[in-house]
C-alpha positions in Angstrom: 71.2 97.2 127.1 74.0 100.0 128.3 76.4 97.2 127.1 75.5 96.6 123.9 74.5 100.0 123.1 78.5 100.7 124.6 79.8 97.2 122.3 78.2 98.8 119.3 80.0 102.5 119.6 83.5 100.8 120.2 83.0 98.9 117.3 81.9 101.6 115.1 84.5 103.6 116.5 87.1 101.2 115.7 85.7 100.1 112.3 85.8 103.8 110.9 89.0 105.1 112.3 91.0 102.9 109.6 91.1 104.6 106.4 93.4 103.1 103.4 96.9 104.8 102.6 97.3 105.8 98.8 100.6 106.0 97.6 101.4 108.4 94.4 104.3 108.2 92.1 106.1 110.4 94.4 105.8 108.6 97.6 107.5 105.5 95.9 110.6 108.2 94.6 110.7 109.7 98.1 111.0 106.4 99.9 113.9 105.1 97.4 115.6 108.3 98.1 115.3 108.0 101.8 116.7 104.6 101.5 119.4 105.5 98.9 120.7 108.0 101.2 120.6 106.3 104.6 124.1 105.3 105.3 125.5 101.3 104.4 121.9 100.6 102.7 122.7 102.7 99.5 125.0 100.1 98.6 122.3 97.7 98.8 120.7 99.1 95.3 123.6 98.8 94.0 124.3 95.3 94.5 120.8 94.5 94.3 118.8 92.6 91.0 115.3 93.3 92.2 113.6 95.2 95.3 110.2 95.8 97.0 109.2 99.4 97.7 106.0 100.1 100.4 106.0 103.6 101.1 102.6 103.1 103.2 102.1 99.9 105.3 98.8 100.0 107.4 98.3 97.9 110.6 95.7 97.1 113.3 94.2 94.8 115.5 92.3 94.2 118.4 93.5 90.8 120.1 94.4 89.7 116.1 96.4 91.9 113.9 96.9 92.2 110.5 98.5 94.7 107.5 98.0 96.0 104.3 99.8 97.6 101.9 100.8 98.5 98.6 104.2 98.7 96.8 106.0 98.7 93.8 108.6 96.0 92.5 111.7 97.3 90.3 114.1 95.2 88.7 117.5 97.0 88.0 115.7 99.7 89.0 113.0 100.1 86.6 109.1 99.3 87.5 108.5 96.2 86.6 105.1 95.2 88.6 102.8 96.0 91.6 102.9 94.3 94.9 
């Protein structure tokens, strides 16, 4: 019974400490700029027809992972689509 009762909590535990990331128009501006201005990858939008932004990624696991998130796609960098 203690183990069960102790397999129950862990899982609740677990199950409600993951909360999903929400990413506003800003995050997505402040992740390009980081990008933009980090050294040899600023030439990379630059050379670049089309690239993926995730400002948020989300990750967990107990013997299986798995992620989630959401991003942006820009094409000559203007928004084109979600992702």
């Amino acid at each position: 019974m203690k183990y069960t009762l102790r397999s129950c909590l862990v899982f609740l535990l677990l199950v409600f400490s993951f909360a999903p990331a929400w990413a506003d128009e800003s995050d997505y501006a402040h992740t390009i700029k980081i990008f933009k201005d980090a050294g040899e990858s600023g030439t990379f939008f630059a050379k670049s027809y089309g690239y993926a932004v995730f400002p948020t990624i989300g990750k967990g696991g107990v013997g299986i992972g798995g992620a989630y998130g959401k991003g942006r796609v820009y094409a000559a960098g203007n928004y084109v689509g979600d992702t």
